[in-house]
N, C-alpha and C positions, 0 to 999 in steps of 0.2 A: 205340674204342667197345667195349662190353662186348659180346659175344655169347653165345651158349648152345651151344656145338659144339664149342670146341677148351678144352675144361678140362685135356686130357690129351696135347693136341697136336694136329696136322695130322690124322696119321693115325687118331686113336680117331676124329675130327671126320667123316670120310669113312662110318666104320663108321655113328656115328650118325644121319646121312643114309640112309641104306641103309635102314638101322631105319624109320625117319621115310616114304619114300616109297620101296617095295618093288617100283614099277617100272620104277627108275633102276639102270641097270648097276653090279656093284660095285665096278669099276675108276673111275667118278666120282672123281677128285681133289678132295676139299675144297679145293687150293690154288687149283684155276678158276674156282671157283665164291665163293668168300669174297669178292670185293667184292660180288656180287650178296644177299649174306649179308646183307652192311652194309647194305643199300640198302633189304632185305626189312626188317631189324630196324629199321631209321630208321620205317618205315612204320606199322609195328605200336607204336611208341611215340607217333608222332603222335596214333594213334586211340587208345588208351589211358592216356596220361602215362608219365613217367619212373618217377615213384612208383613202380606198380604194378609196370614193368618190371625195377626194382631190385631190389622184394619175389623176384621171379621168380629174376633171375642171382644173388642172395642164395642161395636155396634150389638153385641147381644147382651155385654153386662152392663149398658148402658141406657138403653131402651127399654119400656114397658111392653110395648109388640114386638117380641123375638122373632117376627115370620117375615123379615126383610128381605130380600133375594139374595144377597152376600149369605147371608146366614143360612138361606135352607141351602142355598147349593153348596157350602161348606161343612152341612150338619150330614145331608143327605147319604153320599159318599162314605163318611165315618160311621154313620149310622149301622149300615149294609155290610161293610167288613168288619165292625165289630161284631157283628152277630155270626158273619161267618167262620171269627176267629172261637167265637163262645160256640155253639151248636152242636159240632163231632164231641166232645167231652160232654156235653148236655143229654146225649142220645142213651146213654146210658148210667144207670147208677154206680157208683163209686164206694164202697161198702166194705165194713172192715172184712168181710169175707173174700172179697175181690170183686170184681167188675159185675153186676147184674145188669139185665133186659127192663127197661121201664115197660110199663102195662097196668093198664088200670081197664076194668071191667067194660068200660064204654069205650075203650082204644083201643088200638091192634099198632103191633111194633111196623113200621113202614119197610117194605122190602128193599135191599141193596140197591135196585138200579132207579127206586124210585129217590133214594137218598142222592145218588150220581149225579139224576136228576138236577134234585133241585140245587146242589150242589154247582153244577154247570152252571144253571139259571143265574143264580146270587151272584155268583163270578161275573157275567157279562154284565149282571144290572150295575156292579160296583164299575167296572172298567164303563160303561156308558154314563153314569154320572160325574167320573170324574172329565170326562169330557164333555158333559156338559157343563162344570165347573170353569173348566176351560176357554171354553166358547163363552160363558158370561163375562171371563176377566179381560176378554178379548173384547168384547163388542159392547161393554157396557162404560159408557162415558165417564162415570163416575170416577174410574177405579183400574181403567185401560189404562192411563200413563204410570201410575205406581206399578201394573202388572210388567210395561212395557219396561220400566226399573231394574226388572228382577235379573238374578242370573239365571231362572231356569229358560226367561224367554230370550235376554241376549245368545243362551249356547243355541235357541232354537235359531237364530238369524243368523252365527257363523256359517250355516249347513248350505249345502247347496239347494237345499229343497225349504224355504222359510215359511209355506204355507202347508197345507195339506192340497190342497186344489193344484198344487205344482209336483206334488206325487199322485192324485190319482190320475195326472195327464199318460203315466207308463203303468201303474197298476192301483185300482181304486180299491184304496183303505177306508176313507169316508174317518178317519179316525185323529183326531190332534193327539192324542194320547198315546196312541203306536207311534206316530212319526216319532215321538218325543224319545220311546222307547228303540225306535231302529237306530238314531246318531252313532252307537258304537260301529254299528255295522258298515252304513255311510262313511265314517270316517275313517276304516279302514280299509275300504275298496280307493277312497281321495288317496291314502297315502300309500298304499300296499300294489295297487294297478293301473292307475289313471297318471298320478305324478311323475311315476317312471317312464310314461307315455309319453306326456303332453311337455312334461317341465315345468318346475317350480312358479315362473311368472304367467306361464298361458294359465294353470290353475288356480291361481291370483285373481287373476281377469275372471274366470269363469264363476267363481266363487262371489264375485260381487255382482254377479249378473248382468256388468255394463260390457255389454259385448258388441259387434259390430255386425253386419249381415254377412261376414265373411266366416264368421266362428260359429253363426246358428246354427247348422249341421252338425257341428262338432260337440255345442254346449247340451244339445236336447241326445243326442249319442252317448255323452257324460254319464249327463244325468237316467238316462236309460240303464246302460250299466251301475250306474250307483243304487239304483232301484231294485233289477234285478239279483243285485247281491246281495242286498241288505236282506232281501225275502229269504233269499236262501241261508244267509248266517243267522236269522233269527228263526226259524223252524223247529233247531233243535233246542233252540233258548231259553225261548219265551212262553208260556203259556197259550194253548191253542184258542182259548178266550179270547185273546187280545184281536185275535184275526178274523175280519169278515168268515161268516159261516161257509160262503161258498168254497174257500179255499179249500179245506175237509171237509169233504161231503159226512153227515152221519146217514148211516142205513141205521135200517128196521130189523130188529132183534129176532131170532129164530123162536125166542120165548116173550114171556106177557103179551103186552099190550102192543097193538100198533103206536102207540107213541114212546116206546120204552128204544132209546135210543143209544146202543152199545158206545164206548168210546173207543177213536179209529185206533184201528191196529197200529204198529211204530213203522211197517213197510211203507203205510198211506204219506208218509210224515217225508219217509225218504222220496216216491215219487215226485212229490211237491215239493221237495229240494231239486231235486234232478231239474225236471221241470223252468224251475228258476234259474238254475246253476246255463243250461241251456241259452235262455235269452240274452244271463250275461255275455256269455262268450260269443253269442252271434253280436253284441253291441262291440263287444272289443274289435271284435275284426271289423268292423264299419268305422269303429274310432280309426284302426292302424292304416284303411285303407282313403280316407280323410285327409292323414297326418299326409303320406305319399304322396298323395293327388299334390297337396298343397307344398312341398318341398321342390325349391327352383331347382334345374337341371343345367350345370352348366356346359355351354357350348365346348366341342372338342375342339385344339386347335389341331388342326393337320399340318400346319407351314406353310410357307409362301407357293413351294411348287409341288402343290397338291392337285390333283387337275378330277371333277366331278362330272361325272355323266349319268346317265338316268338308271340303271345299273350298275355303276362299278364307279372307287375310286381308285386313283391312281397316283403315283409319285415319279 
């Protein structure tokens, strides 16, 4: 596989690591770390395509200045999980006697929740560079219409929601990278409770967004429930990284440090489904009672010698 690190060899590879994430030792061997490389690069091709990534090793085996924007925000992201994938086996020596504690005289081993820590940290840094990877494929002229190319952005335009700014209008993710990650959920709530609603062709219509000022109520309802389902099917799913910090709160540990920040309990996890699961179901009932509103009533006949008064009919 192609990577972006060793154009020059092992050792420039190592240097450019260092570059990359400035608080990794500079004694880091690229040679320990390179399968974790492969594993990061596999990743970032999955969610982006080959295409784009070729554009990328193109312009870095190619060039004398590797520091072109394609390149760091491509490098960046892989940089950061591979180290996250190398680090927990790092933490310790591995020794034909079995597993030892690293400790050298001027170091002290780092305690569990400080590891958690940073642990968490790395997590979020990686899922916000890959969106800002995102945002450059998106808004940078060069390199937008090959992005716009891809299959991973046309499955983004099937969706009812094509931007982020059209999901945080029901709840703000601030995130192209989650949205990208909720479509199962999204498109389970389109085929599983809205379809069965609305019908095959009104979700047609809804899905392309060309709606008329008679459907508005119904389209922004939709998509409300679609939102709040999605939050609730990915809760148990996905990685609590992926989601604005506010959604789980962390508290302050009854041990260490004021900044030693325990991770939520799995009840915290169920509220904030509950929670979500809630909104859906109050969007359903405003969808069903919509659909009502807007279904014609046909007139009764009574017959010819039916005879009406203000109170009472008669025959």
């Amino acid at each position: 596989m192609n990577v972006l690190f060793n154009r020059e060899g092992d050792a420039k590879a190592s240097t450019e690591l260092k570059e990359l994430l400035s608080f990794i030792d500079i004694d880091l061997n690229y040679k320990k770390i390179k399968s974790d490389v492969l594993s990061a690069t596999r990743e970032v091709i999955d969610l982006i395509g080959k295409e784009i990534y070729d554009i990328a090793f193109t312009d870095y085996n190619s060039k004398t200045d590797d520091k072109t924007d394609l390149v760091y925000y491509m490098r960046y992201p892989i940089a950061i999980n591979a180290y996250r994938l190398y680090a927990p086996n790092n933490d310790i020596a591995h020794t034909s006697n079995g597993r030892k504690m690293r400790q050298t005289d001027n170091e002290k081993q780092a305690f569990e929740w400080m590891i958690d820590r940073d642990n968490e940290m790395l997590e979020r840094k990686y899922y916000r560079a890959l969106d800002d990877l995102l945002h450059y494929l998106e808004d940078t002229e060069e390199i937008a219409e090959t992005w716009k190319e891809s299959d991973a952005y046309k499955k983004l335009q099937e969706s009812i929601f094509k931007t982020t700014d059209e999901f945080d209008v029901h709840f703000t993710i601030g995130s192209r990278l989650l949205l990208m990650k909720l479509q199962p959920g999204i498109k389970e709530c389109l085929k599983n409770e809205i379809k069965v609603r609305v019908g095959a062709n009104v979700l047609e219509t809804l899905l392309t967004g060309e709606i008329g000022s008679a459907q508005e109520e119904l389209y922004y309802e939709v998509k409300q429930a679609c939102a709040s389902y999605a939050m609730a099917w990915a809760m148990p799913r996905l990685s609590l990284q992926l989601f604005p910090q506010g959604i789980l709160q962390s508290y302050v540990g009854d041990r260490a440090t004021t900044q030693a920040k325990q991770v939520a309990p799995g009840n915290y996890l169920s509220y904030a489904k509950d929670y979500f699961d809630k909104d859906f179901k109050k969007a359903l009932a405003n969808i069903e009672v919509i659909l009502q509103a807007s279904e014609p009533v046909d007139e009764a006949d009574f017959g010819d010698d039916t005879f009406f008064g203000n109170n009472f009919i008669s025959t």
